[in-house]
DRENRO-5725 format. One line per field, with one value per residue (C-alpha): residue in three letters; y, z, x. Coordinates in pm, whole numbers. Layout:
% DRENRO-5725
residuo (ALA, ...)
v (Y, ...)
w (Z, ...)
u (X, ...)
% end
This chain:
% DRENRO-5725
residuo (UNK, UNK, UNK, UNK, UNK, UNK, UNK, UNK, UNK, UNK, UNK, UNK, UNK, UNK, UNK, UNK, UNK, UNK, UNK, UNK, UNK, UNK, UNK, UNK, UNK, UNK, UNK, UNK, UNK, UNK, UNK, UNK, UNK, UNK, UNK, UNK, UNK, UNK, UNK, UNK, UNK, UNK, UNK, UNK, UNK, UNK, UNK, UNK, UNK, UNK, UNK, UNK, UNK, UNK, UNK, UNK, UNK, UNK, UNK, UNK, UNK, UNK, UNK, UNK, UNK, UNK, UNK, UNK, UNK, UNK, UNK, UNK, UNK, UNK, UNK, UNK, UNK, UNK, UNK, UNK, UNK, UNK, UNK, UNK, UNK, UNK, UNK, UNK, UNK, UNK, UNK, UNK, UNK, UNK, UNK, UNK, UNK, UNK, UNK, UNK, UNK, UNK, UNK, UNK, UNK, UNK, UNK, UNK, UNK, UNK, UNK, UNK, UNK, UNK, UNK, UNK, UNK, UNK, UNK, UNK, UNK, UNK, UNK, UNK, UNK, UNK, UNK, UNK, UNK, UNK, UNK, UNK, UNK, UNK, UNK, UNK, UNK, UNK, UNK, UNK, UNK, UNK, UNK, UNK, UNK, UNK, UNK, UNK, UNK, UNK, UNK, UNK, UNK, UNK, UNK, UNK, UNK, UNK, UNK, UNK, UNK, UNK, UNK, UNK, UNK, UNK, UNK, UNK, UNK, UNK, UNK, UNK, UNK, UNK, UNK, UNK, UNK, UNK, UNK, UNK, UNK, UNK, UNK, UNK, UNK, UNK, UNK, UNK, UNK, UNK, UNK, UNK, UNK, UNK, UNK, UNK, UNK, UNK, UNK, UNK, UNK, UNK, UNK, UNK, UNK, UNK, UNK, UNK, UNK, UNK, UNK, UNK, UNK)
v (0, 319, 560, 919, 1099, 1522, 1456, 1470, 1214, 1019, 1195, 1028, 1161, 1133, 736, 759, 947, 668, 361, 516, 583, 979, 1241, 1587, 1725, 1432, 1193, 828, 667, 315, 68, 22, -297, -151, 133, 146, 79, 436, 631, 405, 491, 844, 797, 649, 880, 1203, 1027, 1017, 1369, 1458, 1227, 1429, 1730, 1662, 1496, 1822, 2046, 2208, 2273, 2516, 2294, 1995, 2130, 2263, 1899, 1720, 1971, 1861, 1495, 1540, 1765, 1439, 1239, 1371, 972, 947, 813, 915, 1281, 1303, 1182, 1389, 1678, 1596, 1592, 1943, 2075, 1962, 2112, 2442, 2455, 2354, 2047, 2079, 2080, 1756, 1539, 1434, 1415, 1164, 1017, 1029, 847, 551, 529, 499, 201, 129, -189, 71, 131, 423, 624, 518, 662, 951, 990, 875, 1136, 1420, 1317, 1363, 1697, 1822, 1698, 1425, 1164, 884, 917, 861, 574, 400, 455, 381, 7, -42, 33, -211, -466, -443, -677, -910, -971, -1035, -1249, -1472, -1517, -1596, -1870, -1684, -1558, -1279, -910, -664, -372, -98, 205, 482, 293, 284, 589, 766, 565, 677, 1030, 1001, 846, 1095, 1371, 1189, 1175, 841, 853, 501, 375, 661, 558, 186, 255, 482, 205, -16, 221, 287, -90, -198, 115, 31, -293, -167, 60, -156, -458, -199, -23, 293, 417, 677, 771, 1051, 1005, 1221, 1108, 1368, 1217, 1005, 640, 594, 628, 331, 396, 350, 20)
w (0, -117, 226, 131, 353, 346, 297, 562, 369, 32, -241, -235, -487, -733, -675, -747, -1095, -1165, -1042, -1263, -1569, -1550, -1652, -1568, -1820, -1713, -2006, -1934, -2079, -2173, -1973, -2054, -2200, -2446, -2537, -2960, -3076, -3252, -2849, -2729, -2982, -2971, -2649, -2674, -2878, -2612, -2348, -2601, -2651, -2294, -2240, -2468, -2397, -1990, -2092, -2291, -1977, -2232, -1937, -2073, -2360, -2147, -1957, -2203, -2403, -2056, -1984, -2307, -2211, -1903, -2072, -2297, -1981, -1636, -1545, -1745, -1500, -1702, -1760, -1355, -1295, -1495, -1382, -1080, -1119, -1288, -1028, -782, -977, -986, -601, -599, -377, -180, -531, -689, -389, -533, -844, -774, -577, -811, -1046, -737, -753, -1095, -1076, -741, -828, -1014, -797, -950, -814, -462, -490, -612, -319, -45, -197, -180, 176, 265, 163, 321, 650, 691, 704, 939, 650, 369, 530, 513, 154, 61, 251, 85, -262, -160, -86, -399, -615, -353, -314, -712, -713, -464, -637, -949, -764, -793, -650, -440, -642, -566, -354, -536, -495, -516, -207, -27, -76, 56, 312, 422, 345, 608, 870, 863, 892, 1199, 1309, 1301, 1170, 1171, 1015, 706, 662, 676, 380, 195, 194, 99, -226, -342, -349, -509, -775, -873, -916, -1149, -1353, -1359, -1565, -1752, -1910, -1724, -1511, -1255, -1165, -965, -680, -834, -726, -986, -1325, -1484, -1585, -1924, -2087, -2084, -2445, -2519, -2373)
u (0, 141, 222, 72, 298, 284, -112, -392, -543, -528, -680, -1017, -1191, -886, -890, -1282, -1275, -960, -1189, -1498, -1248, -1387, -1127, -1101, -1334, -1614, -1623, -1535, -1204, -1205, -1042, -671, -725, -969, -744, -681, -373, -264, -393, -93, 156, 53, 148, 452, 575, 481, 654, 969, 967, 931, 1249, 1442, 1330, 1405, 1732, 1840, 1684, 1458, 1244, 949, 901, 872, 653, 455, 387, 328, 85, -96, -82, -231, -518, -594, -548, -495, -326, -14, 212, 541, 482, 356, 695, 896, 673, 790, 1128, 1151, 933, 1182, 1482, 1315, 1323, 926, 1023, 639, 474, 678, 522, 179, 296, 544, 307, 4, 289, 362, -55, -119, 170, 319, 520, 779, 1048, 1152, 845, 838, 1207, 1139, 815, 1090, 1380, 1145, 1006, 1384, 1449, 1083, 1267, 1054, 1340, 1159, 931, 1115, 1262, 961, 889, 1299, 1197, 849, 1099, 1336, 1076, 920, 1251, 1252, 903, 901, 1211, 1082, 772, 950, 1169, 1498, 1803, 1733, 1800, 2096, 2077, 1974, 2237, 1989, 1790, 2075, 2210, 1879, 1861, 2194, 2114, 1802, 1975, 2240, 1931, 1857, 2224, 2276, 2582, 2720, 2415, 2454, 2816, 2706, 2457, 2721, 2931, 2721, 2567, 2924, 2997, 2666, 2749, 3110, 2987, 2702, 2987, 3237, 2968, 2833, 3225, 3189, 3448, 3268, 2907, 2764, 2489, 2229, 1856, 1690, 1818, 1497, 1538, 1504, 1134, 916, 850, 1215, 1316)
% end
């Protein structure tokens, strides 16, 4: 269950118009499932542009084409999140919240969101928090391998480095370095597999578009 920290409550009526298929302007939407081929590829091909444009930190225009989206539909997880992330670059850290946690909603078995939810907790000083949300991320991998029947995942770096980065909020220092450690193992391992020789710890940058896998 997704933890709507920041909130008095979860936004009720949002989960109602998504359970009734209703969008903003009141017409019904038809079931994923039932969605037409060229809507999808449509799309697809938004949430490509919004990757470049991000990517490229053509902000304005980003923002201007997710905008769009989310007038044709209000529940586009991908431009939420990247909304979120410029949001949070422009020093609007309050603002990015329900966005990246609309995003976790819309699909909270990706990672990716709940890390972006926990991140943002963290730097609205809400580090006990964000710890929760970094563990209900971590879970998530695990809980899927052992359904599958395999070997347990690796440690994500970005987990662990926001862990560490709470638990040094709350002064716990040996803990933080513990997790450091740990993220700048896990990452040199990642580097090293993958030919590249350094990487920064930098929770903002996107992973890449679901449209472009």
């Amino acid at each position: 269950m997704l933890i709507w920290w920041g909130h008095s409550r979860p936004p009720t009526l949002w989960l109602a118009s998504i359970v009734s298929g209703e969008t903003r302007s009141g017409t019904k939407e038809p079931p994923p499932q039932m969605a037409n081929k060229a809507t999808t590829n449509a799309r697809e091909r938004q949430n490509g542009r919004i990757h470049s444009l991000y990517i490229t930190h053509d902000f304005d225009e980003c923002l201007a084409v997710i905008e769009d989206q989310l007038r044709q539909s209000a529940f586009c997880e991908y431009p939420l999140y990247i909304k979120g992330l410029i949001f949070r670059r422009q020093g609007r850290v309050a603002e990015s919240l329900p966005l990246f946690q609309t995003a976790a909603c819309l699909n909270p078995r990706n990672t990716a969101n709940l890390k972006e939810v926990a991140t943002t907790l963290s730097l609205l000083g809400k580090p006990r928090q964000a710890l929760e949300v970094f563990a209900q991320a971590r879970s998530i991998p695990i809980e899927t391998a052992r359904a599958r029947g395999g070997p347990p995942p690796q440690e994500d770096w970005e987990i662990l480095h926001g862990t560490g980065m709470c638990y040094l909020q709350q002064q716990q220092f040996d803990t933080a370095i513990d997790c450091f450690r740990k993220a700048n193992e896990v990452g040199v391992d990642i580097c090293r597999r993958n030919g590249i020789g350094s990487f920064s710890v930098d929770p903002r940058r996107p992973p890449l578009c679901p449209a472009l896998l």
